[in-house]
C-alpha positions in Angstrom: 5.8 15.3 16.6 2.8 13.1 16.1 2.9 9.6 14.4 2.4 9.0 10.7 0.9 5.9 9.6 1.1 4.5 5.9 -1.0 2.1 4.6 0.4 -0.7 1.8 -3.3 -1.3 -0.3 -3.0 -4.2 -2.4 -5.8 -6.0 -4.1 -5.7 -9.1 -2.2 -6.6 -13.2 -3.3 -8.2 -16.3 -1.8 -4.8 -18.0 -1.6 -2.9 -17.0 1.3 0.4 -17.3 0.3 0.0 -14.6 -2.4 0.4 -12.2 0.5 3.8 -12.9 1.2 5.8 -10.3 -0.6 3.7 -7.8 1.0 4.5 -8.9 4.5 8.0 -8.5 3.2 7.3 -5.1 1.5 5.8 -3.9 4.9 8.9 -5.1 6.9 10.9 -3.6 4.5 9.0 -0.1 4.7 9.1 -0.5 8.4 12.9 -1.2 8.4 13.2 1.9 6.3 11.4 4.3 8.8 10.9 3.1 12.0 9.3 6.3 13.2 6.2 5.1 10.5 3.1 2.6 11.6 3.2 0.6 8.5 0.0 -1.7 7.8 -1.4 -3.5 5.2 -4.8 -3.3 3.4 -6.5 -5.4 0.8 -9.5 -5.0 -1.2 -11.0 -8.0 -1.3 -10.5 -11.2 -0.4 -8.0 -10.9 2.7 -8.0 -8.9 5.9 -7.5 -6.3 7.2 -9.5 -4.1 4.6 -8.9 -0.5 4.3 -10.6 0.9 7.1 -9.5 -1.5 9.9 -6.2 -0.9 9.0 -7.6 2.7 9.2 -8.8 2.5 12.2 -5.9 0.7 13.8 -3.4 2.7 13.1 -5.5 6.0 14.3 -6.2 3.8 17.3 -2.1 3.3 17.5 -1.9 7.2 17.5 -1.5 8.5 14.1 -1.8 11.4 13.3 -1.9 11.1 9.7 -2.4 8.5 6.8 -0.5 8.2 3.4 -2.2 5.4 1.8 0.2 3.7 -1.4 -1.8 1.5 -3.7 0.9 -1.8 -4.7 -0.7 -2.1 -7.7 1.0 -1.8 -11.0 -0.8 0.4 -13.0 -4.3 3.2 -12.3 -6.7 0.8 -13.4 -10.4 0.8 -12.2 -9.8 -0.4 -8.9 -7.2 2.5 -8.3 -9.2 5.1 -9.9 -12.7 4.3 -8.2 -12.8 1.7 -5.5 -9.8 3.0 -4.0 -10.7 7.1 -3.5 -14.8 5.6 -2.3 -12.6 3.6 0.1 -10.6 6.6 1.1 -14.0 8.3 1.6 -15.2 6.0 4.2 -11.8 6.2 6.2 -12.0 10.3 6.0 -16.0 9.9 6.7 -15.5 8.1 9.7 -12.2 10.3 11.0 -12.6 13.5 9.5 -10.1 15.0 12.0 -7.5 12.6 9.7 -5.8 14.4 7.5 -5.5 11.4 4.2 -2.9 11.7 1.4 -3.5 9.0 -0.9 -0.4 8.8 -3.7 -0.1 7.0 -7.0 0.2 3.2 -7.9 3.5 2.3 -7.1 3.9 1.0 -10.7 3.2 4.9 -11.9 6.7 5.6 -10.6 9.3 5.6 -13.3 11.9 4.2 -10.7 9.5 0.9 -9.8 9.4 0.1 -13.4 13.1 0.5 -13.8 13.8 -2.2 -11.3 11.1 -4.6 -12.9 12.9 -4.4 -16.1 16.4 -4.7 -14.8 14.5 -8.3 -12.6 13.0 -9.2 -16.0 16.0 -8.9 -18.5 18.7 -10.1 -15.4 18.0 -13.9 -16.1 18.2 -13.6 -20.0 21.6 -14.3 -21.9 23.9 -11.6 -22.3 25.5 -13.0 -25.5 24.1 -13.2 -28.9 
């Protein structure tokens, strides 16, 4: 069976600390299926960008790429920056076959755990 690879996007800062839950998200998604390259991408900002990370994990053997944008919501960078990225990737290894899926924060069970984070601190009394 040949080697899937799946790509964590996120948008990336200048600090490099702000990364840090998404080394733990990919070790997390590695843990989860071992059988899965799992990389990270930014947009701007940090390394590796989208088509390193790309071009790594074709380089490591997959097959395929599912690409999951960690961002909350389809804002502008998810709806254009994102599928021009995915362009270049598929542009440079058509043989590829890309599935890009949603924002992670489109999926009614991500928002569920944010809430039950947000309201777990309040006071349960009145």
């Amino acid at each position: 069976m040949a080697k899937s690879g799946l790509i964590l996007f996120a948008h990336g800062a200048r600090d490099p600390r702000w990364a840090e839950p998404f080394e733990r998200l990919r070790r997390k998604v590695g843990a989860a299926s071992p059988a899965t390259a799992v990389a990270l991408a930014y947009l701007e900002f940090m390394t590796p960008d989208l088509e390193s990370a790309a071009a790594d994990l074709i380089a490591q053997g997959c097959a395929t790429l599912h690409i999951v944008p960690i961002f909350l919501g389809q804002g502008g960078h998810v709806r254009q920056d994102l599928p021009a990225l995915v362009a270049r990737v598929q542009a440079a290894h058509p043989g590829v076959p890309i599935a890009l899926q949603m924002a992670v924060g489109e999926d009614e069970r991500v928002l569920d755990r944010i809430a039950e984070v947000c309201v777990g601190g309040l006071p349960t009394g009145r």
